[in-house]
N, C-alpha and C positions, 0 to 999 in steps of 0.2 A: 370514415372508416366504418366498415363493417360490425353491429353491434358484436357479434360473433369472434370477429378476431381481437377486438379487444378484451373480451370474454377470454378467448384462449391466451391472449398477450400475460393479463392479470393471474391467471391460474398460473401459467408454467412461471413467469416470476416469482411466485408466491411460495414457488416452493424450492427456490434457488435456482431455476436454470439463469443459464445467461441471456444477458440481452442480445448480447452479437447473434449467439444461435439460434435466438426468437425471433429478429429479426431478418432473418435467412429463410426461415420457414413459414413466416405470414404470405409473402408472395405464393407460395407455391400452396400453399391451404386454402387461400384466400382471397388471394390476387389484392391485398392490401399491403401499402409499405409504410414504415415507419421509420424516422433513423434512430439508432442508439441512443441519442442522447434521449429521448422519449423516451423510449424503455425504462433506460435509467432512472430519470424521473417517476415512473410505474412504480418501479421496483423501489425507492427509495419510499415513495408513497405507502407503499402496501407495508414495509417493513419496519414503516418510522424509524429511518435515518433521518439524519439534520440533514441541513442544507448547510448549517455553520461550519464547514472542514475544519477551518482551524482551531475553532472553541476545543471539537470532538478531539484536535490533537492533542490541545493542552492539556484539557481533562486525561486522556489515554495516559500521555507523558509523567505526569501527576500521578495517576496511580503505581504506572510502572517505579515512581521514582518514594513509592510509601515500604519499598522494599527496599531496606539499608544496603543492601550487599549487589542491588543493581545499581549503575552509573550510568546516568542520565547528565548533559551536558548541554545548553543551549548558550552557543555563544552569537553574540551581533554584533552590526560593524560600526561606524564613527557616528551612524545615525539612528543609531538604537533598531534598526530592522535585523531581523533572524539572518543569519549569515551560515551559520550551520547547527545541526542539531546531529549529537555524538548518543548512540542506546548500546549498553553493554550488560546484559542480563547476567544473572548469577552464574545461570545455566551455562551461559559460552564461556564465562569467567575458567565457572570449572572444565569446560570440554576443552580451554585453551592451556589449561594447565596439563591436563593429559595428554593431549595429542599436537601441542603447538611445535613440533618436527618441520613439520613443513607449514608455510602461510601462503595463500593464494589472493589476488585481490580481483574482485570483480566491481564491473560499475555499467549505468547506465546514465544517458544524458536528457537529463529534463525531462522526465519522463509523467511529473507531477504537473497537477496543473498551477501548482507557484513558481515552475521552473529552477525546482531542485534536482542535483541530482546525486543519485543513492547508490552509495559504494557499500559492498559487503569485503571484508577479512573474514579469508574462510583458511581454515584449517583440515587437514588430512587425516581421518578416521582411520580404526582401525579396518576397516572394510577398502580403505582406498575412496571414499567418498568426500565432495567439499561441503564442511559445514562452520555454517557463518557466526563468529564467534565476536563479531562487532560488527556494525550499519551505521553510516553516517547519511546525512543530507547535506550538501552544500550547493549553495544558492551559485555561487561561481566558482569556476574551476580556473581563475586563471585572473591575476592582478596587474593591473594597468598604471 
């Protein structure tokens, strides 16, 4: 690759753009390709991110969970592996207390790369908007 586009790659990472849309525009600048996950790799380089996802969760989780009034919940299954992970913030505590009239559920499948997948409980603001007042991760949706 072009000393140049990786020059340009490292800049516009650097300052938050995304990889996907860097990697759309090095061909056409450049006529160099890179796939995402390289970018990724850039970007995680230049920002000091871990490479440890899970440590990075437990540590997050952890902190989220130095606040009394959040609910933080990690349960596992018969062989001690993560089976799901339950985050209930103060904030949706309360915004469930206000406006929990109506409850919506959204979800997405596996969309991590552990192969969890992440359900929100959303609630109906006073605007008519969904806002997520619990997030779950579970590892399966469905028992054998």
């Amino acid at each position: 690759m072009a000393p140049e586009a990786v020059a340009f790659a490292e800049a516009t990472l650097s300052v938050g753009a995304q990889p996907t849309k860097v990697r759309k525009l090095l061909p056409d600048k450049f006529g160099s390709h890179l796939i995402s996950k390289d970018l990724i790799n850039i970007k995680q380089a230049l920002t000091g991110k871990s490479d440890n996802e899970w440590r990075d969760t437990v540590d997050y989780l952890m902190d989220l969970q130095k606040e009394e009034n959040n609910v933080i919940k990690v349960l596992h299954d018969a062989d001690g592996e993560v089976a799901a992970i339950y985050i209930q913030l103060e904030k949706q505590r309360q915004m469930y207390r206000t406006y929990g009239n109506v409850i919506e559920l959204d979800g997405t499948y596996k969309t991590t790369k552990a192969g969890f997948s992440l359900y929100h409980l959303l609630i109906e603001d006073n605007n008519g908007d969904g806002q997520p007042v619990v997030m779950f991760f579970m590892k399966e949706e469905t028992v054998e």
